[in-house]
BABA-598693 format. One record per residue (C-alpha): x, y, z; residue in one letter. Coordinates in steps of 0.25 Angstrom, whole numbers, padded with zeros to 4 digits, always signed. Layout:
<rs>
XYZA/...
</rs>
This chain:
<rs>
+0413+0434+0415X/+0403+0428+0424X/+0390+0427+0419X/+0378+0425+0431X/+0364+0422+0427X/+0357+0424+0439X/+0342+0417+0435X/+0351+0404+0438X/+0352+0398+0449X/+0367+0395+0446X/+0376+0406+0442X/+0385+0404+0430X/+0398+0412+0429X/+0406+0413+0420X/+0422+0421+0425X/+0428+0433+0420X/+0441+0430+0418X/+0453+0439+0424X/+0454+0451+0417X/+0468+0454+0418X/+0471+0471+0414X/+0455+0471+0411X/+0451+0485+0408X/+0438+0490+0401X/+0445+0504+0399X/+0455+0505+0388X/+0463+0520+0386X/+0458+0526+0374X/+0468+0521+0362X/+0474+0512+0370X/+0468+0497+0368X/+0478+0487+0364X/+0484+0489+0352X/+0479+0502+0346X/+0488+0512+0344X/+0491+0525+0353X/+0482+0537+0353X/+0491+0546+0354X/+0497+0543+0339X/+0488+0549+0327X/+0493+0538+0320X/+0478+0528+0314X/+0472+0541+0321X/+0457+0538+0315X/+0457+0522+0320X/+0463+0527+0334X/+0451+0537+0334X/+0440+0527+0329X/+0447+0515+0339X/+0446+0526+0351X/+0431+0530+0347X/+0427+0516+0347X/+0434+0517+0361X/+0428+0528+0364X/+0413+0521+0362X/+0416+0509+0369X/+0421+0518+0382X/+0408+0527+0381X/+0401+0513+0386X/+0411+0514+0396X/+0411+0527+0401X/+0415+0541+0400X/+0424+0544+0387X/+0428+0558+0389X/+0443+0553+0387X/+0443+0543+0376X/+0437+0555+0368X/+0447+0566+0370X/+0457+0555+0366X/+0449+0556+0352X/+0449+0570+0351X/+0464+0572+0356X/+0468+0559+0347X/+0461+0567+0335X/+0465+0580+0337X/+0480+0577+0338X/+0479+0569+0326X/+0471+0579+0319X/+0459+0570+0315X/+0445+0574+0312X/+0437+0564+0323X/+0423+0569+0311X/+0432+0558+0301X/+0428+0547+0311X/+0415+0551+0313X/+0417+0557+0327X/+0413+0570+0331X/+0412+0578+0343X/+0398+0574+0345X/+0400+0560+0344X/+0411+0561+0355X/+0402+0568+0363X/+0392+0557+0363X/+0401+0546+0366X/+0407+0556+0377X/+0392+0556+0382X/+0390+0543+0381X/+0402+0540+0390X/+0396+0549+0402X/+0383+0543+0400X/+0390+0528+0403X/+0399+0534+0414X/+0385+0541+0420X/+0379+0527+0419X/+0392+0520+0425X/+0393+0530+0436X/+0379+0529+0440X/+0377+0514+0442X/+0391+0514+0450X/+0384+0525+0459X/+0373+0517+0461X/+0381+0504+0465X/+0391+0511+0472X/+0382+0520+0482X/+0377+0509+0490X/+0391+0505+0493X/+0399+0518+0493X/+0400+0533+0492X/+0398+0538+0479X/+0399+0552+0477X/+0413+0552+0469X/+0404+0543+0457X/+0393+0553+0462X/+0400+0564+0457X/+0406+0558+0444X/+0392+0555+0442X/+0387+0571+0443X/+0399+0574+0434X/+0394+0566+0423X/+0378+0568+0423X/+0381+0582+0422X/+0390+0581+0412X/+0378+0572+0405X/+0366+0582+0409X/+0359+0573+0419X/+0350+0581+0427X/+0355+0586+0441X/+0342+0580+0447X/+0346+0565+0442X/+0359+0568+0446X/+0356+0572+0460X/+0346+0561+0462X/+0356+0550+0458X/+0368+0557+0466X/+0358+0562+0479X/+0354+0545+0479X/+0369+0538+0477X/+0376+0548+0485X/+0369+0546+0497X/+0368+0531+0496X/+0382+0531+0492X/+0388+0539+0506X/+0377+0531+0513X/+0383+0518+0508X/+0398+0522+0511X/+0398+0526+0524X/+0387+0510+0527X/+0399+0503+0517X/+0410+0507+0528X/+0402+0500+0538X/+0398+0488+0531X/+0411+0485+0524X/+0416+0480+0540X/+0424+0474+0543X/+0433+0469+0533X/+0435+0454+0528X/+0445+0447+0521X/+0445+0432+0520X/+0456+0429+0509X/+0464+0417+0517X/+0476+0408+0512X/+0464+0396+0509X/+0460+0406+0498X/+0475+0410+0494X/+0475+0421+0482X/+0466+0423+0472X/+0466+0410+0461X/+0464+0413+0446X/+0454+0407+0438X/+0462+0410+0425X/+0453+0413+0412X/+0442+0400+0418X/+0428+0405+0423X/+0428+0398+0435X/+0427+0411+0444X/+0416+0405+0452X/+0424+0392+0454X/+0437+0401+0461X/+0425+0406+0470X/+0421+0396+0475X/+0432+0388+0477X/+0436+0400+0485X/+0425+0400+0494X/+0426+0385+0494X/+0441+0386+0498X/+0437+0396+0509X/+0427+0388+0514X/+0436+0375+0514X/+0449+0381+0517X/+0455+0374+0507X/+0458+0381+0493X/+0447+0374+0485X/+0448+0374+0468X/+0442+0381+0459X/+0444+0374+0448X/+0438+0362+0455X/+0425+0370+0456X/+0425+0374+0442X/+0426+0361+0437X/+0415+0354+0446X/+0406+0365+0441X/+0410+0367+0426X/+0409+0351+0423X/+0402+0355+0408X/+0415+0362+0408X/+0422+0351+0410X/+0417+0343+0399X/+0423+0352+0387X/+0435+0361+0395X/+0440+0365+0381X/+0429+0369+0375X/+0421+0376+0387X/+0433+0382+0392X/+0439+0397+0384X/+0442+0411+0385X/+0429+0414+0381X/+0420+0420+0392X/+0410+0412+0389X/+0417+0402+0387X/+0418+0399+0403X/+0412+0391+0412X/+0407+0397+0424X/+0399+0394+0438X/+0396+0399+0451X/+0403+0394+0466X/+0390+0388+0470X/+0388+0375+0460X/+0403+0376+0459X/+0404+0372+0474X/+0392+0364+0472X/+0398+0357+0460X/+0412+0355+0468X/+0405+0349+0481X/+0398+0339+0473X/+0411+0335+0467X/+0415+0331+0480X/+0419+0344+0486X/+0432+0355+0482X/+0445+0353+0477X/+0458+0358+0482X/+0465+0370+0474X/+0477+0362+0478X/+0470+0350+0469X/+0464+0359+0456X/+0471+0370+0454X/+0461+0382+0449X/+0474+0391+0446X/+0489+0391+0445X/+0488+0377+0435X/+0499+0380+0427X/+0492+0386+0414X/+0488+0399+0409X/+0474+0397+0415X/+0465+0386+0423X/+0459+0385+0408X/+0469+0381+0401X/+0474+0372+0411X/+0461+0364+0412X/+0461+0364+0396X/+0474+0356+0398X/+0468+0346+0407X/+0455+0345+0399X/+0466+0341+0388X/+0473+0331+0396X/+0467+0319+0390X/+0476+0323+0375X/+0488+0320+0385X/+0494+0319+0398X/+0509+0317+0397X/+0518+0324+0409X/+0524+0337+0405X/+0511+0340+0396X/+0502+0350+0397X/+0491+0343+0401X/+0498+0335+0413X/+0503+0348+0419X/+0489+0356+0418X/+0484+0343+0426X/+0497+0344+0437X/+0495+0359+0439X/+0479+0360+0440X/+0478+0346+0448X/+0490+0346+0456X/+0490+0335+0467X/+0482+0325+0455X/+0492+0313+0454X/+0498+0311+0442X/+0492+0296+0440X/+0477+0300+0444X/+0478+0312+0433X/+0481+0302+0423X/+0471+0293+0427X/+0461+0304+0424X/+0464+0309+0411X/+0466+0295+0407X/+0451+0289+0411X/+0445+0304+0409X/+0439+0311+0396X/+0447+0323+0394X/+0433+0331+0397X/+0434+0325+0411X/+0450+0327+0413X/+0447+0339+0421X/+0437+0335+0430X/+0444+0322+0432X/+0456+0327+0436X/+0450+0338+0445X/+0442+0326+0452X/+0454+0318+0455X/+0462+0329+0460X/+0452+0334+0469X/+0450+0325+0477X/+0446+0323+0489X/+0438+0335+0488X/+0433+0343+0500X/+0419+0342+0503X/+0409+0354+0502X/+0397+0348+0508X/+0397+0358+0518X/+0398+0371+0511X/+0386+0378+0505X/+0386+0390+0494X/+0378+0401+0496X/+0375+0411+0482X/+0370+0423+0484X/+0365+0433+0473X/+0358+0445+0477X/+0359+0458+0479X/+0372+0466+0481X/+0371+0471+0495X/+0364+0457+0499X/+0378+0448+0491X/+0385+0458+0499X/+0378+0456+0512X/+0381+0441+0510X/+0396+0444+0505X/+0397+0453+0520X/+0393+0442+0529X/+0400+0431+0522X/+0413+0439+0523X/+0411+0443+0537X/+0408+0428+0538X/+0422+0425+0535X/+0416+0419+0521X/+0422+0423+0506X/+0411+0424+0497X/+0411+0423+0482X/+0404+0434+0474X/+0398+0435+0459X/+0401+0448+0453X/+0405+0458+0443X/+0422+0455+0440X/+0422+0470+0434X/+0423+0474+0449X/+0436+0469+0447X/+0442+0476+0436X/+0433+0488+0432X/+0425+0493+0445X/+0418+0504+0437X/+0411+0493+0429X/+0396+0493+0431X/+0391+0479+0425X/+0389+0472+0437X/+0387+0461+0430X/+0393+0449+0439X/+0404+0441+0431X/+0414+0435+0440X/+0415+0428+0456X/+0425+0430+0466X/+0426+0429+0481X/+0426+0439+0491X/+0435+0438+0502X/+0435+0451+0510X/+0429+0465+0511X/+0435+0478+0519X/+0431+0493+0519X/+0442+0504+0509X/+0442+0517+0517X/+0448+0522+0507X/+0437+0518+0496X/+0426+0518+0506X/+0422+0505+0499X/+0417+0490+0505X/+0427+0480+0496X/+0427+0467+0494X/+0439+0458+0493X/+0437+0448+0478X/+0445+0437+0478X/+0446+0434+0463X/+0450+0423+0456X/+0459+0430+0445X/+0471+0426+0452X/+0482+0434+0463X/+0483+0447+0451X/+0476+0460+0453X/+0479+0465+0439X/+0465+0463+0434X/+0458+0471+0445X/+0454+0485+0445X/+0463+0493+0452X/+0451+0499+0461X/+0452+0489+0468X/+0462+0482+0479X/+0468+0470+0473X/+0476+0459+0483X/+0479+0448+0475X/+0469+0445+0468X/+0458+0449+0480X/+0453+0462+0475X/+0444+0471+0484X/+0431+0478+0476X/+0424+0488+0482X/+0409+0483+0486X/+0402+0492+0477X/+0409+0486+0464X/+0407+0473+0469X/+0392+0475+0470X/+0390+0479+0456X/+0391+0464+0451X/+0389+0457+0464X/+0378+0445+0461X/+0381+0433+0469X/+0388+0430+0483X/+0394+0415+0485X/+0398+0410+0499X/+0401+0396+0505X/+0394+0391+0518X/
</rs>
């Protein structure tokens, strides 16, 4: 996950990794392992497993469900749910507490999403279930007579606003990269924007590494699968870092993805372990081959042999890097305001022919009800078009979890790894705009 502290003047993030079948919403009875619902067979710890369930959902939202499938499960297995310590009244509560989240849930969304779109079908959901919890027909109409009308007013400015449609994905940039398990999110940004800038497909890697030098001088240790175990930055020292270096490296030079191991982790482990060995045909020389692949054999040796092993990595990445193309021209320009004003910039830069790289919330991607907001991840954003058929402003991500769309909510339009997300979902994390000029 990213983490931004914004009373800095650098921000620090750190990546969420891809998520693969992430889902926060398991059926009732089903999580891995445990054994149907439908046999009475351990009926009391099925019960008690799915009454902690149903708890934990109650955070989540309504329950109405997951406690019919304890009433049902009880009944056809003739159990007294009093045995447990469960009665009717303590199912009601939870069943309460559940409408009460959902209300909650249901009203912040109505609030983002009515300065981007129509809301009356929330609208209505929203009636259902504030009735259902006795709020007063004044408050409701008061919240409903406020969001509906901004809500219309905001769809019919939307389908004016959201023209005409961009899309500036081009063969410099090719398909989506992976960053693998590695929190360098920010590094595949801005190498990104650097190769559409340059056009010539820049590393990421090569970034990551200029920036993370601290990194650099224990890989083992300060590298894991623990979250907070990454490293993390932002585009702008990245670049800043990079141009002081002497300017970008080639992807062609440092590979950021496809380096011939389970992830860019491991293989850099490898290289970081060169110095215990470097015989052809070993691990370690064919992690070096695949990551730097136009390196010479004899000037690879000549690296590990006069480098520490804490500096084998930016040794190497050094000599294959060269000569690395200048950036004293290009200037990085942050900004973090306000969601319609970062969307303002994000309009004129598209309409500008310019990709821009954005800070925000990665749920956008995989859950779209999830109301956080909380920014934790960066991509680019490469396009934008108007959905008739939503009557929604979306913008085109280019991620950097690779060409899959398995790890993507299925709301959305996945091409490749390019996933369109509608504005509104967008906005409830968006805290930062990046773009080159």
């Amino acid at each position: 996950m990213i983490f931004i502290m914004p009373n800095i003047s650098v921000l620090f993030i750190i990546l969420l990794v891809p998520l693969g079948s992430y889902s926060q919403n398991f059926p009732i009875g089903g999580m891995m392992g445990f054994p149907s619902i439908s046999s009475c067979d351990e009926v009391e710890n099925k019960l008690l497993y799915n009454y902690e369930s149903l708890k934990a959902q109650s955070q989540k939202g309504r329950v109405q469900s997951v406690i019919a499938g304890i009433q049902d499960l009880a009944q056809r297995c003739n159990f007294k749910l009093e045995k447990l310590g469960i009665s009717s009244a303590t199912l009601a509560y939870w069943e309460r507490k559940g409408k009460e989240t959902s209300l909650g849930n249901l009203k912040r969304k109505i609030e983002s999403a009515s300065s981007y779109e129509n809301v009356d079908a929330k609208i209505d959901e929203y009636v259902q279930i504030a009735k259902e919890l006795g709020v007063s027909s004044k408050d409701i109409a008061q919240f409903v007579g406020v969001h509906q009308k901004q809500g219309r007013a905001a769809d019919l400015q939307e389908e004016k606003n959201c023209q005409p449609s961009y899309d500036l994905r081009n063969e410099i940039l090719g398909p989506p990269r992976n960053q693998d398990s590695i929190g360098w999110c920010y590094a595949f940004s801005g190498a990104d924007l650097l190769s559409y800038k340059l056009g010539k497909r820049i590393s990421a890697a090569d970034l990551a590494i200029n920036y993370n030098d601290n990194w650099l001088n224990n890989l083992g240790k300060k590298m894991g699968f623990g979250e907070t175990d990454f490293d993390g930055g932002w585009e702008e020292p990245a670049i800043a870092a990079t141009a002081k270096k002497g300017g970008a490296c080639l992807e062609q030079n440092l590979r950021s993805e496809d380096n011939g191991y389970s992830s860019l982790f491991n293989t850099l482990t490898k290289i970081e372990e060169t110095k215990r060995g470097l015989a052809k045909g070993s691990a370690c020389y064919d992690s070096i081959t695949a990551t730097y692949p136009n390196l010479p054999e004899k000037d690879y040796v000549e690296v590990v042999e006069k480098t520490s092993r804490a500096e084998v990595v930016r040794a190497l990445s050094d000599k294959a890097c060269g000569p690395r193309i200048p950036l004293n021209d290009i200037k990085v320009e942050v900004m973090t305001k306000s969601a319609e004003k970062n969307f303002k910039t994000i309009d004129e830069q598209l309409a500008q022919g310019n990709i821009v790289s954005v800070a925000y919330n990665v749920h956008v991607l995989v859950d779209p009800d999830d109301m956080s907001g909380k920014p934790n991840h960066a991509s680019v954003l490469v396009g934008r078009k108007y959905d008739k058929k939503t009557r929604q402003c979306q913008y085109l991500i280019r991620n950097s979890w690779g060409r899959g769309c398995g790890s993507y909510s299925e709301s959305w339009k996945c091409e490749e790894g390019n996933v369109w997300v509608s504005k509104e979902a967008l906005s409830r994390g968006l805290y930062g705009v990046t773009y080159l000029k």
